[in-house]
N, C-alpha and C positions, 0 to 999 in steps of 0.2 A: 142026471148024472150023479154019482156015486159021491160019496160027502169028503175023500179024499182027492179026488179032481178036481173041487172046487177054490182050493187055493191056486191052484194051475191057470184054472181059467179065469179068476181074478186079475191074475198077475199078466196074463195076456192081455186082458181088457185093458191093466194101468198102462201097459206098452203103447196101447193103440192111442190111449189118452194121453198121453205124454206126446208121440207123434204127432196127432190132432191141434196139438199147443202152440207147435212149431209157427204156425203161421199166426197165432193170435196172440201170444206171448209181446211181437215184433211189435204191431200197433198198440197195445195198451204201455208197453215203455215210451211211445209216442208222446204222452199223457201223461201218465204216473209210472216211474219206475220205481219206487217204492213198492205198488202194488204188482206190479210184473214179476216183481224179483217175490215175493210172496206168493204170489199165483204157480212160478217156476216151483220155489222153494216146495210147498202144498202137491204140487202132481209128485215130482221126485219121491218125494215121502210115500206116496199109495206108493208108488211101486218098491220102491226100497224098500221097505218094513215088511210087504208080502213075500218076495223076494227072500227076505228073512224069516220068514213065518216057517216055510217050509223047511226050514233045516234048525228047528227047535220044536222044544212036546210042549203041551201041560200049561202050564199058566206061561211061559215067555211065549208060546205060540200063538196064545189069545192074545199078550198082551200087545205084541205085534200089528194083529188081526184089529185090536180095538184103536192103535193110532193111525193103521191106514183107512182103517174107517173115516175117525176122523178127519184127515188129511183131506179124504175126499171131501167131506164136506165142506173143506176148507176152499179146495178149491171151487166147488161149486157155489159157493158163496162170494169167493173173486172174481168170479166168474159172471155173477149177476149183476156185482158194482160193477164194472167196466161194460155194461150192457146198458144198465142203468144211466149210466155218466157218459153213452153216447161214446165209449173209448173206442169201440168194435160193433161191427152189423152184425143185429142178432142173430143174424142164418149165419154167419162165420164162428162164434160162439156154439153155437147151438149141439152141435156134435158132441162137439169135447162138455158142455154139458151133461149129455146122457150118456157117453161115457162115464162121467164120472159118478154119476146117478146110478146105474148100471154096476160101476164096482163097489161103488157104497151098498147097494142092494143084498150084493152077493156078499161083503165082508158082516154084514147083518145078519143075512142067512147063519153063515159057519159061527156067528157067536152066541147065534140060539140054539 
């Protein structure tokens, strides 16, 4: 796909991964809601900031591109402690995972 598509279908992907969250969000506030409410906080950012991406140029359009980056990893990083700490079954985790693997990938792509 063409390199201006690809903010599109990021931003589709953080939809699915945000959706994906819906049921794993629930259990890990079970446990820690601390971390829930940061795992929540972390997907919302992918998609917000891409969301954003696309209706700015030049350097605020990277700069966007570089905290939904991040974010993802944020959450895929929340995502591993609460797997880790036994909060959630890894196959219920798991999606929303590569999902967010999957948008990290892509917001890496567009910043190279």
């Amino acid at each position: 796909m063409s390199q201006p598509n690809q903010p599109f279908q990021a931003l589709s992907l953080a939809y699915d991964l945000v959706e994906a969250l819906s049921s794993v969000i629930p259990a890990v506030r079970k446990h820690d809601r601390h971390l829930a409410d940061q795992l929540r906080r972390a997907a919302a950012s992918v998609a917000l900031n891409l969301a954003e991406s696309t209706g700015n140029r030049d350097g605020n359009r990277r700069l966007r591109i570089e905290t939904a980056f991040g974010s993802a990893q944020e959450t895929k990083a929340a995502l591993h402690i609460a797997r880790c700490w036994a909060y959630v079954d890894a196959a219920a985790a798991q999606r929303a995972f590569e999902l967010a693997d999957r948008v990290a990938q892509m917001c890496w792509k567009l910043l190279r």
